[in-house]
BAPAZA-719053 format. One record per atom (N, C-alpha, C): residue number from 1; residue in one letter; x, y, z. Coordinates in steps of 0.2 Angstrom, whole numbers, plus 5000, padded with zeros to 4 digits. Example, Ala and Ser with C-alpha at 12.3 -4.5 7.8 and 13.67 -1.06 7.14 Angstrom:
BEGIN
   seq   type     xx     yy     zz
     1      A   5066   4972   5039
     1      A   5062   4978   5039
     1      A   5066   4984   5039
     2      S   5064   4989   5035
     2      S   5068   4995   5036
     2      S   5064   5000   5039
REM end
This chain:
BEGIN
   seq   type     xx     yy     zz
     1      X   5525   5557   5361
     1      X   5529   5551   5361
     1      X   5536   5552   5364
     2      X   5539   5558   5364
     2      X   5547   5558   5368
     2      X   5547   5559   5373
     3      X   5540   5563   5376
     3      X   5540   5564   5384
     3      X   5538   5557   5385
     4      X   5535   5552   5385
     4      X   5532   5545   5387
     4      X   5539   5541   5386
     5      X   5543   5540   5379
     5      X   5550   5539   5381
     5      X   5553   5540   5386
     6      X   5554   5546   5386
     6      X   5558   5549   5393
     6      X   5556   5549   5400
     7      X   5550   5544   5401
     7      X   5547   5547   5407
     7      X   5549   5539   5405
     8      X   5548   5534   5402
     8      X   5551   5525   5403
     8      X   5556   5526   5406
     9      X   5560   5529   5401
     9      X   5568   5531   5404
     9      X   5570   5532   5413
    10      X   5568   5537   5413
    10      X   5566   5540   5420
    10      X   5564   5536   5424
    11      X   5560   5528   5424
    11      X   5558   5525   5427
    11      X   5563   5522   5427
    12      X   5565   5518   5423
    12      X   5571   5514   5423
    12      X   5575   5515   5427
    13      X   5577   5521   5425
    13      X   5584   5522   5428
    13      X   5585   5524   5435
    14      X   5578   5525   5438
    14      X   5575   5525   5445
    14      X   5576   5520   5448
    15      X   5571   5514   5445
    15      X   5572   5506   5448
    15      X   5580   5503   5448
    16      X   5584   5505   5443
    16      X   5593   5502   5443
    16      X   5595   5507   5448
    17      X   5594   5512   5450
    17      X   5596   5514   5458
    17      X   5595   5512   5462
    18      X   5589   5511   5461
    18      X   5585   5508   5468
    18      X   5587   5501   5468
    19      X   5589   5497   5463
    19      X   5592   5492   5464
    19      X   5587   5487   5462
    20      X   5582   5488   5460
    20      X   5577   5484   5458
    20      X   5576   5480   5449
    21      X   5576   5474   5451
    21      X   5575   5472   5443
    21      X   5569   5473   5441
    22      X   5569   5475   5435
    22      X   5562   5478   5431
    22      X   5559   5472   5425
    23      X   5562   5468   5420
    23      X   5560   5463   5419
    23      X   5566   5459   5419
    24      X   5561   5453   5419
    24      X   5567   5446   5417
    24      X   5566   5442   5413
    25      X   5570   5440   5406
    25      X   5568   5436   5402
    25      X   5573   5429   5404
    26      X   5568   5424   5405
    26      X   5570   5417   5405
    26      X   5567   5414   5401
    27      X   5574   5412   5398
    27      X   5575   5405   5391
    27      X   5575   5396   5394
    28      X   5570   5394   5392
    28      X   5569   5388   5395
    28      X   5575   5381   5389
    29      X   5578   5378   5394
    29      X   5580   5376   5388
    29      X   5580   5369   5384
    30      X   5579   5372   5379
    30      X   5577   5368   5374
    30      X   5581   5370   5367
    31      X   5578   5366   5361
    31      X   5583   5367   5355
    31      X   5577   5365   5349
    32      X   5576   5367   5345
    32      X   5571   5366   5340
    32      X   5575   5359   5335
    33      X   5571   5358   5332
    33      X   5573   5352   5329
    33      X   5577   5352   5323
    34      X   5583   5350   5320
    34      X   5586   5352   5316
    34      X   5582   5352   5308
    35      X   5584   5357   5305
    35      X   5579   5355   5299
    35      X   5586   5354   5293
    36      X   5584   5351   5288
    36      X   5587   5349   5282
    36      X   5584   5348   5277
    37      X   5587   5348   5272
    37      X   5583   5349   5263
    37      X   5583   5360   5262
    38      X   5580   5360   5255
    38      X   5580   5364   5254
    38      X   5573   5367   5257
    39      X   5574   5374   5260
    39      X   5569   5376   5264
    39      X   5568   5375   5269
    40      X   5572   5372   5275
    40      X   5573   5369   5279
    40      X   5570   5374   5284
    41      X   5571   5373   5291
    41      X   5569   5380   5298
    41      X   5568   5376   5303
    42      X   5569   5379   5308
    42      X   5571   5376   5313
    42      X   5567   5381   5320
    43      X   5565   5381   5323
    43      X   5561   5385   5329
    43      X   5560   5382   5336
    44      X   5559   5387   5340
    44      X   5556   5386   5346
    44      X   5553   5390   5351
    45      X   5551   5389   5357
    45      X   5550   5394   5361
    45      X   5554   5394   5366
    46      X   5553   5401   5368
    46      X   5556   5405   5376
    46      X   5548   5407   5380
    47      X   5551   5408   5387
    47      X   5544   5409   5392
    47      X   5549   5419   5392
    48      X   5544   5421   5391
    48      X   5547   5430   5394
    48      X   5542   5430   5400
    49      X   5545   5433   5404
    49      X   5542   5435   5412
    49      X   5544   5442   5413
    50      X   5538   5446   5415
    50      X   5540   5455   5420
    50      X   5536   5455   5426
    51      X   5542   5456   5429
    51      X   5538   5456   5437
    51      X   5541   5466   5435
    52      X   5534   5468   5437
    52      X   5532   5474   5437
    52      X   5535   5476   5447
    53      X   5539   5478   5448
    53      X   5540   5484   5456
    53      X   5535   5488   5458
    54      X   5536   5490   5466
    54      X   5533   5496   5467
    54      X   5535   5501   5466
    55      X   5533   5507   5462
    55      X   5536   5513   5461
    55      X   5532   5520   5461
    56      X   5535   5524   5463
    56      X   5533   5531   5466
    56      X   5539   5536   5466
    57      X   5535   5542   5463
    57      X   5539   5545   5460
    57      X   5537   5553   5462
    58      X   5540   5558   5466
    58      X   5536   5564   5470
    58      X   5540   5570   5464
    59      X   5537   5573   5461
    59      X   5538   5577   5457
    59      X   5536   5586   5458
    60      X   5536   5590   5455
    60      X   5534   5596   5454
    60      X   5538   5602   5459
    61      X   5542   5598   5464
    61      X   5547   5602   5470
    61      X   5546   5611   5469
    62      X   5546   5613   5470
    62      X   5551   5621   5471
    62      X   5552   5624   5479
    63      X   5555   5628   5477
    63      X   5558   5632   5482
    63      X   5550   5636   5484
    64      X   5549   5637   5493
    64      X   5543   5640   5495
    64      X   5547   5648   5500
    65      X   5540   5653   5496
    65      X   5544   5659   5502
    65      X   5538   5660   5505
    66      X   5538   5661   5510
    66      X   5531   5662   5514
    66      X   5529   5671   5513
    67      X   5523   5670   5512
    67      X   5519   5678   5511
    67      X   5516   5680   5516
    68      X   5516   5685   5521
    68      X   5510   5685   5523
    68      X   5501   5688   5520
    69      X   5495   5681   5524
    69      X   5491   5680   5523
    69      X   5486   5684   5527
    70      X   5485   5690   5527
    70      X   5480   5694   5534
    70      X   5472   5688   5536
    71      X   5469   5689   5532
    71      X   5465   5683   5530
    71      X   5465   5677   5536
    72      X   5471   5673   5537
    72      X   5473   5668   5540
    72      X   5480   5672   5546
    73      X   5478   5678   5547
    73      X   5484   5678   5552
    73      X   5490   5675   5552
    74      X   5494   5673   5546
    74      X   5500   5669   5545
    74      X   5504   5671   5540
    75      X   5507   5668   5540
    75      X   5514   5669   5534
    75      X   5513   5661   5529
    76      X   5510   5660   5522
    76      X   5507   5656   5521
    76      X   5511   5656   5512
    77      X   5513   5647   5511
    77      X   5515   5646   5504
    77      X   5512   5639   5502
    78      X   5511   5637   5495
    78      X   5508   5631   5494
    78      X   5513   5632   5488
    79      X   5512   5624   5484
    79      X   5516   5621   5479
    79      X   5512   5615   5478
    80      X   5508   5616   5472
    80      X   5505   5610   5467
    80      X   5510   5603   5467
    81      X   5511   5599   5469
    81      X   5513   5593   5467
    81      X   5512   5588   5466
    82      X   5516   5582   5462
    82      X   5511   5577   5460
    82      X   5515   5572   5462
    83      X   5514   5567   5463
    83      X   5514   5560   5465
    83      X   5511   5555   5459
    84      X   5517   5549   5458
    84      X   5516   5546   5455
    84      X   5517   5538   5459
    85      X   5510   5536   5458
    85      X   5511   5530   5461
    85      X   5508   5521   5459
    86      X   5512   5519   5454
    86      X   5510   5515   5449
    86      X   5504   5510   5452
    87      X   5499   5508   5447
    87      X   5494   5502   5445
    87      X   5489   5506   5452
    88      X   5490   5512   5454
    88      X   5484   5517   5459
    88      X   5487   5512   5466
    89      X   5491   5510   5468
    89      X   5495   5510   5477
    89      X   5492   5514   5481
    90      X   5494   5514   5486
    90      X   5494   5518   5492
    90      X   5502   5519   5493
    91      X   5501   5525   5496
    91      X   5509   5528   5498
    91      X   5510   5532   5506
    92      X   5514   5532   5507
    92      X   5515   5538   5513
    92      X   5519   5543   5511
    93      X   5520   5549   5516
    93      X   5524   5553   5517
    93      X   5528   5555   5523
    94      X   5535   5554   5521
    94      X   5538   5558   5528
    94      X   5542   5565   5525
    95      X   5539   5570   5528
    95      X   5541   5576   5530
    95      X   5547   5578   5536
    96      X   5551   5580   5531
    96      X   5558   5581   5539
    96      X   5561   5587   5540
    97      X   5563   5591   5542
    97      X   5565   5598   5544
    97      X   5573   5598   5544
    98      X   5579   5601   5542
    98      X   5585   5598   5541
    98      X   5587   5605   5549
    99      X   5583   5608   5552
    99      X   5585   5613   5556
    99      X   5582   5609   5561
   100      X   5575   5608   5560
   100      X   5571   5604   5565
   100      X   5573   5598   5569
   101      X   5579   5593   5563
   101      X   5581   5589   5568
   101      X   5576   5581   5571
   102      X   5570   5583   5569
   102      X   5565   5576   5571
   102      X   5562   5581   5578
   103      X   5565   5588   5579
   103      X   5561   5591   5585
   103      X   5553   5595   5583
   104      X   5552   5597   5576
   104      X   5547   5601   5574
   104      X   5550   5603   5567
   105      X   5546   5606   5562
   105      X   5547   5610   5559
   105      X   5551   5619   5561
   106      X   5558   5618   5558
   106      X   5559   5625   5559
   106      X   5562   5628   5557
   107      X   5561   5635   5555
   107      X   5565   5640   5550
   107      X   5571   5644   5558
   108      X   5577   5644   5554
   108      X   5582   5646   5557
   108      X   5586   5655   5554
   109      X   5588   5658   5557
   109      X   5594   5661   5557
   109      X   5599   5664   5562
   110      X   5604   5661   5560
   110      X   5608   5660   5567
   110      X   5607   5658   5572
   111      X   5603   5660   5578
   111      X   5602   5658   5585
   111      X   5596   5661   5585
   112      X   5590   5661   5580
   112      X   5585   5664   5580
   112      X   5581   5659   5576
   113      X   5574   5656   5578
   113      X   5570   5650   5578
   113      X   5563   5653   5577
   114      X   5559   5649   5571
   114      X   5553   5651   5569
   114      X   5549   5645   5570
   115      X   5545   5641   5574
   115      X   5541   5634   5572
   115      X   5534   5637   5566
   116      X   5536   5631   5561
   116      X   5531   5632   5556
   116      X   5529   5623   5556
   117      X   5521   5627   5550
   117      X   5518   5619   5552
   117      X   5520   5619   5544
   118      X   5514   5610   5544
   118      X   5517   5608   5534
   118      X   5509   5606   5536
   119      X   5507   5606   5531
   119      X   5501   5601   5528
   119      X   5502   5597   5520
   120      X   5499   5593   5521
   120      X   5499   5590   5514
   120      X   5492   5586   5514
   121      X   5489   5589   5508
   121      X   5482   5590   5505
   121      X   5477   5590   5511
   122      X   5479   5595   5515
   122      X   5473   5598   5520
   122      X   5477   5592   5527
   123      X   5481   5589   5526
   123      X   5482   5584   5533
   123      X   5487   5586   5536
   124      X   5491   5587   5542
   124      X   5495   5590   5546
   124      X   5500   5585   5546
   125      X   5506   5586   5544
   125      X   5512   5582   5544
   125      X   5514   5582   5552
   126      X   5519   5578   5553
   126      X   5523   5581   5560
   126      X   5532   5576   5558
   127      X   5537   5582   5558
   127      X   5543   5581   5558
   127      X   5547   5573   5558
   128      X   5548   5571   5553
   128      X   5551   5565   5554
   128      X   5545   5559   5554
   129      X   5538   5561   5555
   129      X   5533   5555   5556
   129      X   5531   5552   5550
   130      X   5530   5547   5548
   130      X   5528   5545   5542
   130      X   5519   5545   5542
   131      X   5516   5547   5539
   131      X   5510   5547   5535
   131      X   5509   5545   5532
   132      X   5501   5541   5534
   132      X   5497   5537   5526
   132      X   5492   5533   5532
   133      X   5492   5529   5526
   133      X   5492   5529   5519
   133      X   5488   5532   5514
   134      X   5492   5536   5510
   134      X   5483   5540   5504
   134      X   5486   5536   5497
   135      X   5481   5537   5494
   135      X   5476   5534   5488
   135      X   5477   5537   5484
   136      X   5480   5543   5484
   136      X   5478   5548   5477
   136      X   5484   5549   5473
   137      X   5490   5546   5472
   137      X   5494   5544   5467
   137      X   5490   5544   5459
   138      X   5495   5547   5458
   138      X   5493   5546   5450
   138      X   5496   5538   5447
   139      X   5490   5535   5442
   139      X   5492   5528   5439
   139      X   5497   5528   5436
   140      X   5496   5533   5432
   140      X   5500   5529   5423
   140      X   5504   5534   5422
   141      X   5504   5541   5424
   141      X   5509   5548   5422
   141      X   5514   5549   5428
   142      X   5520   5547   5426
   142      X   5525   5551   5431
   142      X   5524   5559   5432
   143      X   5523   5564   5427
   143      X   5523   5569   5428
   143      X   5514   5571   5430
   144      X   5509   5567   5432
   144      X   5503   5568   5432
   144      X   5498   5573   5427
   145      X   5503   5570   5420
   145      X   5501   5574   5414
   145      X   5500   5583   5412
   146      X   5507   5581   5416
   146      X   5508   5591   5418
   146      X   5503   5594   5422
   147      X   5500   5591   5425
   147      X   5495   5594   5432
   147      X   5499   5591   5438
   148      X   5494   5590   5444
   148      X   5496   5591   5449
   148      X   5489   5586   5454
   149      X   5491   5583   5459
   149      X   5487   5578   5465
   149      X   5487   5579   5470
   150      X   5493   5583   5472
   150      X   5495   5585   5479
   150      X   5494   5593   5482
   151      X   5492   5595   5486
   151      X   5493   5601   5490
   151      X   5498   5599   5493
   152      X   5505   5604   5495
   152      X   5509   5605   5499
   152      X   5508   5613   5503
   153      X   5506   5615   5509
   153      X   5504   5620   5512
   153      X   5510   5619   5520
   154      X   5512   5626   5518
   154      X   5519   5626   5524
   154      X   5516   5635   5527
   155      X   5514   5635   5532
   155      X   5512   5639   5536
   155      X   5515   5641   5543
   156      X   5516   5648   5545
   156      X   5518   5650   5552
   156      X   5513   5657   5553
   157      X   5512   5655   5560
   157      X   5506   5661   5560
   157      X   5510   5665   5563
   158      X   5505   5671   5565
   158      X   5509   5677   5568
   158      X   5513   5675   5575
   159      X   5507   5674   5577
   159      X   5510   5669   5587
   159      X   5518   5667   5585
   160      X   5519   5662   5580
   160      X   5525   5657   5580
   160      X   5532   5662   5577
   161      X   5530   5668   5573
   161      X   5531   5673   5569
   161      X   5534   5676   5572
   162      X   5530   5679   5579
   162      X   5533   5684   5585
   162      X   5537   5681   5591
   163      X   5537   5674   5589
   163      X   5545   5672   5595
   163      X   5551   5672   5593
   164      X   5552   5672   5585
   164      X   5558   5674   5584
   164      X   5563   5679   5586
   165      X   5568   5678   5588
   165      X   5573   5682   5592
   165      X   5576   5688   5590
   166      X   5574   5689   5582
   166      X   5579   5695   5578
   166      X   5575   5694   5571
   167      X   5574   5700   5570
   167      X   5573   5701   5560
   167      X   5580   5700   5557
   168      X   5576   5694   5555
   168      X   5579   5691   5548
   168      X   5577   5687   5543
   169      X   5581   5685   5539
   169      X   5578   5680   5535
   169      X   5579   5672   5540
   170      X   5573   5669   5538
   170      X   5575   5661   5545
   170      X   5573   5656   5539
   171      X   5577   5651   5538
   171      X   5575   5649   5531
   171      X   5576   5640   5535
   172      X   5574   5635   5532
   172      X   5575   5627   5533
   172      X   5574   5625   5526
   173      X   5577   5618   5525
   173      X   5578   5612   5521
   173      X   5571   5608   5521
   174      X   5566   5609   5516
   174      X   5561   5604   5522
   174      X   5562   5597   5515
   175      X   5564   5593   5519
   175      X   5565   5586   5516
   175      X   5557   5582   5515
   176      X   5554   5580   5509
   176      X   5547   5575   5508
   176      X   5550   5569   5505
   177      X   5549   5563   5507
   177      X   5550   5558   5505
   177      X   5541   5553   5504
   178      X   5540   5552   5498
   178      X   5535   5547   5496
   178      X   5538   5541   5499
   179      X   5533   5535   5499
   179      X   5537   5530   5500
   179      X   5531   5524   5499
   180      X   5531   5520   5495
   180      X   5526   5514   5492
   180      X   5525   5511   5497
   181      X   5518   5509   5498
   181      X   5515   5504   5504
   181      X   5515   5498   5500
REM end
């Protein structure tokens, strides 16, 4: 009951950022008839109206270190994530590289450059492009009832691995943005 609270909460407080009214109650106006004597009462009605948003919610984030996989010839990380995208929507995804620039995927140290790919559930992002629409948004769980809808896979193979200009650590910012259709 507190985590379903807190996930209303969380919605709310989504939607008042994002600037979106979440309901409206309009009172039509009218006045009920006066009552008099004893026992008297006096009544009426109001119309309530909720216009429901679109809303989408990308959770489960962390930080990815890439391992090498012999297997796949790469240096390979994934992260369960979930998507919440109310009444079952469709959604996109844009993927962006904070090193990359809108130029590709890419892990940086100093003056030394690593191109890596993204996928997201087996599909191939490309830097800044927007993707979709998918279908697989969770309906009714912000948190996707503590599981998971999404595959996030962030791979670099050895090829991309061995352009690198110097050992070191080459790390990027990889920005996912969900966005309601």
């Amino acid at each position: 009951m507190k985590g379903r609270f807190l996930d209303m909460i969380l919605v709310l407080l989504i939607m008042v950022v994002m600037g979106m009214s979440t309901a409206v109650a309009r009172a039509s106006e009218s006045s009920g008839e006066l009552g008099v004597g004893p026992g008297a009462s006096s009544g009426g009605s109001i119309g309530v109206t909720l216009r429901i948003p679109e809303m989408v919610r990308l959770s489960g984030l962390r930080d990815l270190d890439l391992q090498w996989e012999s297997a796949g010839n790469r240096f390979h990380a994934e992260n369960g994530l979930c998507v919440y995208r109310n009444a079952g929507g469709d959604y996109s995804v844009v993927a962006s590289s904070t090193t990359g620039g809108g130029n590709g995927f890419v892990l940086n140290a100093d003056d030394s450059e690593i191109a890596y790919n993204v996928e997201w559930n087996a599909q191939r992002l490309e830097d800044s492009q927007r993707v979709g629409p998918f279908s697989d948004g969770h309906p009714t769980s912000l948190d996707c009832n503590g599981g998971e809808n999404v595959n996030l896979q962030v791979h670099a193979s050895a090829e991309q691995v061995g352009a690198a200009d110097r050992l070191a650590t080459h790390s990027d910012t990889l920005v996912l943005q969900v966005v309601a259709e």
